[in-house]
Backbone as XML, in Angstrom:
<?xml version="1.0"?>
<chain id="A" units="angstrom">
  <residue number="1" name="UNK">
    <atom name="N" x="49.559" y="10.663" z="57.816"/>
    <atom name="CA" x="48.615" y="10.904" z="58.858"/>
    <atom name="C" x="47.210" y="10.638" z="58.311"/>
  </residue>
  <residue number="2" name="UNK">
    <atom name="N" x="46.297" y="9.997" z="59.159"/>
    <atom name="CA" x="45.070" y="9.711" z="58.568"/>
    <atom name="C" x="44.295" y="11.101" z="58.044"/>
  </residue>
  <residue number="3" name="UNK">
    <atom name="N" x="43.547" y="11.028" z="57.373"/>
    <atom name="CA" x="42.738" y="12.184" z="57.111"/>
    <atom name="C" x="41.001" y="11.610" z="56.844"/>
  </residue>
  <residue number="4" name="UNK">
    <atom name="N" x="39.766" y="12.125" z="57.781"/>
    <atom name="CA" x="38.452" y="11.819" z="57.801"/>
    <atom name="C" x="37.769" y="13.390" z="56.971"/>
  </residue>
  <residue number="5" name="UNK">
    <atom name="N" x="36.690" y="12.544" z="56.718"/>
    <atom name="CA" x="35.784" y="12.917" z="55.535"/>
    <atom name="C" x="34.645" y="13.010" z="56.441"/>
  </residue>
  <residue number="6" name="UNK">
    <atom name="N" x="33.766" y="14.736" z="56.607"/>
    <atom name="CA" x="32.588" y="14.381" z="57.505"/>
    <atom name="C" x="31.729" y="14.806" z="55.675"/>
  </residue>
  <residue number="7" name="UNK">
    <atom name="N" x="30.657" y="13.760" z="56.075"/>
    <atom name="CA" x="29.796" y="13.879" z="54.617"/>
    <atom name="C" x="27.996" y="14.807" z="55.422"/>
  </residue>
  <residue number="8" name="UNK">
    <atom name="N" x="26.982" y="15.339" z="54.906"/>
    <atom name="CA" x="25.977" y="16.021" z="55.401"/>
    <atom name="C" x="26.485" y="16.763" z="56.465"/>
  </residue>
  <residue number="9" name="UNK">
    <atom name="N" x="27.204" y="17.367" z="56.627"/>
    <atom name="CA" x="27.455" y="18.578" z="57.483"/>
    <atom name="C" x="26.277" y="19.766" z="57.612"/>
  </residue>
  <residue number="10" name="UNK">
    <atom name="N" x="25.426" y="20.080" z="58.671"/>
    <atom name="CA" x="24.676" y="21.294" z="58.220"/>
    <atom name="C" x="25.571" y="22.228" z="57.713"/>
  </residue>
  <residue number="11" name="UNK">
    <atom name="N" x="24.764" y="23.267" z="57.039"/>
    <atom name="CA" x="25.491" y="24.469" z="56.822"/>
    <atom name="C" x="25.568" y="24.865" z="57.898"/>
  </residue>
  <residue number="12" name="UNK">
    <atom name="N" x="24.801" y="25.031" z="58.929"/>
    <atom name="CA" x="24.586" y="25.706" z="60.297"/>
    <atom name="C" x="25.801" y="25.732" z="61.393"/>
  </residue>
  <residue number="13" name="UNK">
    <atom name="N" x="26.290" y="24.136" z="61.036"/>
    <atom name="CA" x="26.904" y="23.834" z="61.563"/>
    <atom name="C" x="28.229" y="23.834" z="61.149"/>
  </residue>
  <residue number="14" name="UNK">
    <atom name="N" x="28.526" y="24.184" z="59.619"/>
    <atom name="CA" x="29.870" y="24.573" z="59.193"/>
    <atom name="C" x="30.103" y="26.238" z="59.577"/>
  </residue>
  <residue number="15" name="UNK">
    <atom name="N" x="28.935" y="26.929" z="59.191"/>
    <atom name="CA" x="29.408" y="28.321" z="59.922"/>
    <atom name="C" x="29.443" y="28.622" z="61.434"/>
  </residue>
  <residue number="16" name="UNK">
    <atom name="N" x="28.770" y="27.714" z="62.342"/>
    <atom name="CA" x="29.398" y="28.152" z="63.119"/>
    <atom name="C" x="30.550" y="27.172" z="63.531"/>
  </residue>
  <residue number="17" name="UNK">
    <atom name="N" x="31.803" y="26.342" z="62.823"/>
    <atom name="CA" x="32.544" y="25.933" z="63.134"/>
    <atom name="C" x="33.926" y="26.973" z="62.643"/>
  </residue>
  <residue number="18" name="UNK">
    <atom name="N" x="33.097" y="27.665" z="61.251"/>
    <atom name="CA" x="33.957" y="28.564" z="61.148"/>
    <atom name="C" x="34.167" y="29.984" z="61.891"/>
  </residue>
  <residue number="19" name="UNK">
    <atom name="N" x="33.062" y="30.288" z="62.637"/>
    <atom name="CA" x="33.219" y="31.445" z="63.774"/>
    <atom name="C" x="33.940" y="30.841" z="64.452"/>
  </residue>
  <residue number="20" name="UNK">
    <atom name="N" x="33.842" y="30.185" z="65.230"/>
    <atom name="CA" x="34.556" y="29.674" z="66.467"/>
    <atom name="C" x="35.901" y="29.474" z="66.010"/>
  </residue>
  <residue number="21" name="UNK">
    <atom name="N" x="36.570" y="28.722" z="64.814"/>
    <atom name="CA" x="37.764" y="28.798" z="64.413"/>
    <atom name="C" x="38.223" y="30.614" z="64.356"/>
  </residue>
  <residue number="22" name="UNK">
    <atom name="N" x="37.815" y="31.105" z="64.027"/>
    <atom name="CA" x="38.176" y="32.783" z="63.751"/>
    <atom name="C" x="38.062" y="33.164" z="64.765"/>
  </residue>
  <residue number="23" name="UNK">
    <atom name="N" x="37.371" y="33.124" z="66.039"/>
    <atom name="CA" x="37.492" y="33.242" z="67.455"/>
    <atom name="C" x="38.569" y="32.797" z="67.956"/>
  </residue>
  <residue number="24" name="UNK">
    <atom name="N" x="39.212" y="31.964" z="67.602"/>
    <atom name="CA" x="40.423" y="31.188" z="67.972"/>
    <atom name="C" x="41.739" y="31.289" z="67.116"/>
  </residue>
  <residue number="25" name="UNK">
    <atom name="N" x="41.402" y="32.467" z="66.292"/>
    <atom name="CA" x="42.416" y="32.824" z="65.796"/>
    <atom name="C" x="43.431" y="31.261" z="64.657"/>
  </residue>
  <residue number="26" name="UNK">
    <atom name="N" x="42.554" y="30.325" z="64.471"/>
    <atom name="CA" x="43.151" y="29.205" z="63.775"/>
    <atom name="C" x="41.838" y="29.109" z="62.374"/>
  </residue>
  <residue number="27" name="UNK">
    <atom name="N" x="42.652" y="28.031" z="61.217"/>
    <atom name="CA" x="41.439" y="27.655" z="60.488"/>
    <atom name="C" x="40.794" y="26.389" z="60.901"/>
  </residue>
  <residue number="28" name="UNK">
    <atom name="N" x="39.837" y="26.756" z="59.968"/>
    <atom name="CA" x="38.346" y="25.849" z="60.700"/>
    <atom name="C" x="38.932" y="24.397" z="60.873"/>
  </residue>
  <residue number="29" name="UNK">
    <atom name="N" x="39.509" y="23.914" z="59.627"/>
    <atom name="CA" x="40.268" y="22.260" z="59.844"/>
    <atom name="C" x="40.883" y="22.325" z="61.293"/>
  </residue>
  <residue number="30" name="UNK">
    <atom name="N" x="42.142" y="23.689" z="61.417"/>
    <atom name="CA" x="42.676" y="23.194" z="63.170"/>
    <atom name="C" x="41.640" y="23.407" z="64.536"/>
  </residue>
  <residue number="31" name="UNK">
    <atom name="N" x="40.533" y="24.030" z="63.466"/>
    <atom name="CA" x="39.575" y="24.036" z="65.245"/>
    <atom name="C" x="38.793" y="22.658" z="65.691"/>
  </residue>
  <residue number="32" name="UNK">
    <atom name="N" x="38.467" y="21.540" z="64.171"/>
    <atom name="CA" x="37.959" y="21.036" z="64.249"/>
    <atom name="C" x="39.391" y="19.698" z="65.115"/>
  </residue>
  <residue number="33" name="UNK">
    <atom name="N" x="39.902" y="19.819" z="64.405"/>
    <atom name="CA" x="41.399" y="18.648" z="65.224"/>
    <atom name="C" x="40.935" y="19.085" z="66.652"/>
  </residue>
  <residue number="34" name="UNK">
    <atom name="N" x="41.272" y="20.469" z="67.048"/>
    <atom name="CA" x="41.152" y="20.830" z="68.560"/>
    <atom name="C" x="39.807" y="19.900" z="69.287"/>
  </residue>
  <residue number="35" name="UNK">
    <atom name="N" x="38.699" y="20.597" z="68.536"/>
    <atom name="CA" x="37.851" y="19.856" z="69.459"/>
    <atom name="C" x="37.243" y="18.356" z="69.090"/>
  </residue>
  <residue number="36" name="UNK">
    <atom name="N" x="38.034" y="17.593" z="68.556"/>
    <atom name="CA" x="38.033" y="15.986" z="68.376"/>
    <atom name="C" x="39.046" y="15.562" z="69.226"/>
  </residue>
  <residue number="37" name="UNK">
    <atom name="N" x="40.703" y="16.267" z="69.423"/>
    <atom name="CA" x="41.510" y="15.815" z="70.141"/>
    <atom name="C" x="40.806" y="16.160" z="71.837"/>
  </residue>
  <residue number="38" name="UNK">
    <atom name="N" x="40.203" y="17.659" z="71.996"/>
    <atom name="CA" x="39.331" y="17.686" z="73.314"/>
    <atom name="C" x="38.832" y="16.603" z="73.279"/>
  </residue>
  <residue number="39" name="UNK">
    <atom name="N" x="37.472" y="16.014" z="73.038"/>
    <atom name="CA" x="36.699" y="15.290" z="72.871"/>
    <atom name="C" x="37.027" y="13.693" z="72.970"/>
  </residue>
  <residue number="40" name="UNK">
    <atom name="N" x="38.151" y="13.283" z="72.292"/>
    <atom name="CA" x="38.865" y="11.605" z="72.595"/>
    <atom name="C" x="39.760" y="11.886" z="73.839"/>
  </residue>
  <residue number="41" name="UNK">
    <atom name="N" x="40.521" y="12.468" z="73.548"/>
    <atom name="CA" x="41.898" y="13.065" z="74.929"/>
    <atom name="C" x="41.698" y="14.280" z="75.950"/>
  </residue>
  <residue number="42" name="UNK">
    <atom name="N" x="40.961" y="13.855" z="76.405"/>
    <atom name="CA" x="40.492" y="14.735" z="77.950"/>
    <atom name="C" x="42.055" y="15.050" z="78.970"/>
  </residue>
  <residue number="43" name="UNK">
    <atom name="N" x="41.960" y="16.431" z="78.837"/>
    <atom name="CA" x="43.434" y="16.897" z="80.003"/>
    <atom name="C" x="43.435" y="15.482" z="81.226"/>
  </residue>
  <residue number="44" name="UNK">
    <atom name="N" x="41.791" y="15.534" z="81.831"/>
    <atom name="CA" x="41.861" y="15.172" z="82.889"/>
    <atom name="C" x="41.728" y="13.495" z="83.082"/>
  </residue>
  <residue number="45" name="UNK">
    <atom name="N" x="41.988" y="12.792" z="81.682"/>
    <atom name="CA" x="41.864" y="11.703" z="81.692"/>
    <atom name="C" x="43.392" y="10.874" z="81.998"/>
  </residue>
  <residue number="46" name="UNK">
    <atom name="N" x="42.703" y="9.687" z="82.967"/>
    <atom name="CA" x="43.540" y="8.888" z="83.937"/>
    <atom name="C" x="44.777" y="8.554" z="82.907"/>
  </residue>
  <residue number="47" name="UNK">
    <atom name="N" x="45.778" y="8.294" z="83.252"/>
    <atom name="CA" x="47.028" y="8.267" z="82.285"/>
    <atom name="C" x="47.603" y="6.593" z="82.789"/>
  </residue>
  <residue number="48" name="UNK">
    <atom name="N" x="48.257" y="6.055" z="82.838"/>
    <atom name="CA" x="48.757" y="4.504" z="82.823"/>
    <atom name="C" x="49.124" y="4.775" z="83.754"/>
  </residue>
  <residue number="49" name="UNK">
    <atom name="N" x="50.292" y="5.494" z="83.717"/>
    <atom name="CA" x="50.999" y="5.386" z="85.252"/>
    <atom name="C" x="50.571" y="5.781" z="86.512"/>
  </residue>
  <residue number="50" name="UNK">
    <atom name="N" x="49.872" y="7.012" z="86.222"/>
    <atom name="CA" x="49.061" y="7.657" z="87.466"/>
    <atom name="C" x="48.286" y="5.869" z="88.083"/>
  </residue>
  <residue number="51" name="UNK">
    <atom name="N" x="47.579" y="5.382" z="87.093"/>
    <atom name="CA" x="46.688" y="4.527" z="87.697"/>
    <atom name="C" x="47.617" y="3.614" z="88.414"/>
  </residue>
  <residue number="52" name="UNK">
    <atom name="N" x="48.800" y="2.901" z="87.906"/>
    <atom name="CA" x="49.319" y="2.033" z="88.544"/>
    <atom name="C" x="49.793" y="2.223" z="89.666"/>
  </residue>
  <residue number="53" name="UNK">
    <atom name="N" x="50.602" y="4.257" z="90.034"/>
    <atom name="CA" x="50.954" y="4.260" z="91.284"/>
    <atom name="C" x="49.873" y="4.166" z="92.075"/>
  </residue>
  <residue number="54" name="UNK">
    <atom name="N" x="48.130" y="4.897" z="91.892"/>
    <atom name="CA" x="47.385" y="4.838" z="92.507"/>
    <atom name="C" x="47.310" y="3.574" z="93.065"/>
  </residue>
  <residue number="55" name="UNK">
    <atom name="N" x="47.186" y="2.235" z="92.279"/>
    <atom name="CA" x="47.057" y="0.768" z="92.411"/>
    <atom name="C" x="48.082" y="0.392" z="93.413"/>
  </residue>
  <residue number="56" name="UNK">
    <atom name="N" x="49.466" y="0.615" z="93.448"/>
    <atom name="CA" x="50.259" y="0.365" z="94.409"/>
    <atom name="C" x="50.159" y="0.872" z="96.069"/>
  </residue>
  <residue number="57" name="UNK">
    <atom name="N" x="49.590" y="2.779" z="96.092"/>
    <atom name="CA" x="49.174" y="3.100" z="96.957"/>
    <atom name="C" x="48.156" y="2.469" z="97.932"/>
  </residue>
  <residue number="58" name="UNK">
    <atom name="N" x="47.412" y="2.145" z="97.290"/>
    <atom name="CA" x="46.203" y="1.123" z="97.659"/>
    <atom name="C" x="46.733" y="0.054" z="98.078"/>
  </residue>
  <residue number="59" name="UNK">
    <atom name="N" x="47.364" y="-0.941" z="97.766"/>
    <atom name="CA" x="48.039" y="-2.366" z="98.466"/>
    <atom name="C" x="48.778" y="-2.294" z="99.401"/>
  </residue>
  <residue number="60" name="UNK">
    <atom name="N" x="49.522" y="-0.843" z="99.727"/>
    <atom name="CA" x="50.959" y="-0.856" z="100.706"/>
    <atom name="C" x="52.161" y="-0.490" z="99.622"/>
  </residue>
  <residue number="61" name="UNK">
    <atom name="N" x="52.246" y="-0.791" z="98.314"/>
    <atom name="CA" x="53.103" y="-0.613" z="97.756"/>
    <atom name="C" x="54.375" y="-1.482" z="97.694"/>
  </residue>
  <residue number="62" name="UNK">
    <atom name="N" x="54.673" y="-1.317" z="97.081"/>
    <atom name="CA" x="56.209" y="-2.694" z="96.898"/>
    <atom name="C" x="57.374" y="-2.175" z="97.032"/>
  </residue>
  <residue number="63" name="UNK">
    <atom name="N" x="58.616" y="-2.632" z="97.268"/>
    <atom name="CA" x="59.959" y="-2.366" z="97.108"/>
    <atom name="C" x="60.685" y="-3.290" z="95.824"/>
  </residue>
  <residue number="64" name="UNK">
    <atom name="N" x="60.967" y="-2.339" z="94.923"/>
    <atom name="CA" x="61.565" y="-2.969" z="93.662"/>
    <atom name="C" x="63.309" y="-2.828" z="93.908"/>
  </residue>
  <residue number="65" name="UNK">
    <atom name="N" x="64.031" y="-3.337" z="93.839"/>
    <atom name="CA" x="65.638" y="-2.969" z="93.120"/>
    <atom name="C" x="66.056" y="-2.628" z="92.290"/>
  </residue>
  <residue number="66" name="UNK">
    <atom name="N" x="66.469" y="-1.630" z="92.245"/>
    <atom name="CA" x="66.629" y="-0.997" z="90.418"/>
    <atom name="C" x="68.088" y="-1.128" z="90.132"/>
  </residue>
  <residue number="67" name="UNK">
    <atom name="N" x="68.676" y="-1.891" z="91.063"/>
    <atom name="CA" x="70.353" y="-1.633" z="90.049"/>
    <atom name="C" x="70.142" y="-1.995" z="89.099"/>
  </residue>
  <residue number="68" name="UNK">
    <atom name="N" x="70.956" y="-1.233" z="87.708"/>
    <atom name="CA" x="70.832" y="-2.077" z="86.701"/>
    <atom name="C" x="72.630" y="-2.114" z="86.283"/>
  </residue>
  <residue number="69" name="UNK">
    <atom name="N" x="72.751" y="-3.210" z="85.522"/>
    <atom name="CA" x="74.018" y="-3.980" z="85.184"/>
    <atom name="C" x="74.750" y="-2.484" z="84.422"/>
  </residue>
  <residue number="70" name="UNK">
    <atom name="N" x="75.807" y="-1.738" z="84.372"/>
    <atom name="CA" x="76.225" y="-1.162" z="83.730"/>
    <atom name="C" x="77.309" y="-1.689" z="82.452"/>
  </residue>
  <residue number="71" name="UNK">
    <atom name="N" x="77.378" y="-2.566" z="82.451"/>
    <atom name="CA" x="78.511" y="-3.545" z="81.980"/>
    <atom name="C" x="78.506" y="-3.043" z="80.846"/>
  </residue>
  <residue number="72" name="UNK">
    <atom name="N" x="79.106" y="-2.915" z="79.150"/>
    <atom name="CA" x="78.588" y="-2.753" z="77.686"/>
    <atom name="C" x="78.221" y="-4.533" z="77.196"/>
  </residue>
  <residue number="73" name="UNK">
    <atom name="N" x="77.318" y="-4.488" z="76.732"/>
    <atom name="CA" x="76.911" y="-5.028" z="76.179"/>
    <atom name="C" x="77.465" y="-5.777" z="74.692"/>
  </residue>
  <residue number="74" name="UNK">
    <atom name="N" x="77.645" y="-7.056" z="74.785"/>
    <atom name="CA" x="78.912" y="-8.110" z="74.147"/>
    <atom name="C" x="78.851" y="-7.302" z="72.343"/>
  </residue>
  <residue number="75" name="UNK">
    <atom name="N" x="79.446" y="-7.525" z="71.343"/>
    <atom name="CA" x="79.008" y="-6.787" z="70.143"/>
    <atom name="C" x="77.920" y="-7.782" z="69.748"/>
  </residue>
  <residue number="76" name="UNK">
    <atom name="N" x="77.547" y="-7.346" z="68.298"/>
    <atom name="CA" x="76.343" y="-8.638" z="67.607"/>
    <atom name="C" x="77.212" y="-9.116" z="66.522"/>
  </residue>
  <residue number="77" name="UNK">
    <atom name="N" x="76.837" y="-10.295" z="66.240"/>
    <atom name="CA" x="77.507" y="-11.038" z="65.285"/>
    <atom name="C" x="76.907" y="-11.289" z="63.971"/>
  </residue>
  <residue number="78" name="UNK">
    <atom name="N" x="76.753" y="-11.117" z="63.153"/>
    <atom name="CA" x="75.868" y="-11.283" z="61.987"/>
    <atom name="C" x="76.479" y="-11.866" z="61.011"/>
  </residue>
  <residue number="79" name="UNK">
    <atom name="N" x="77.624" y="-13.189" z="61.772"/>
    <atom name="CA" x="77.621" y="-14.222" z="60.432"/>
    <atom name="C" x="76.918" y="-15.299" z="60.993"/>
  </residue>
</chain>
């Protein structure tokens, strides 16, 4: 897993990252993940699919066929 390096940190700003971690009952490293994963990955941010059904809603929408073949599938040969 990657791991980042913050370099000049105030002090100001390390203690109060460490209140707020102790407010939260976690250490300061998992408060800081928390609010970077807040911060890039928003609950309320648009997701792929949401957008595409939205996109379909908007046109009328399509009719797809979904049978799919149940058959098994031939073996593989690996000479």
């Amino acid at each position: 897993m990657p791991a980042v390096t913050i370099r000049n940190l105030p002090e100001a700003t390390h203690r109060a990252l460490k209140a707020r971690a102790a407010k939260h009952g976690r250490s300061t490293e998992a408060e800081i993940r928390d609010i970077i994963e807040t911060a890039v990955r928003p609950a309320n941010r648009v997701r792929l699919g949401s957008a595409l059904a939205e996109l379909g809603k908007k046109y009328g929408g399509i009719e797809i066929s979904a049978d799919r073949d149940q058959s098994p599938a031939p073996p593989v040969r690996l000479s």
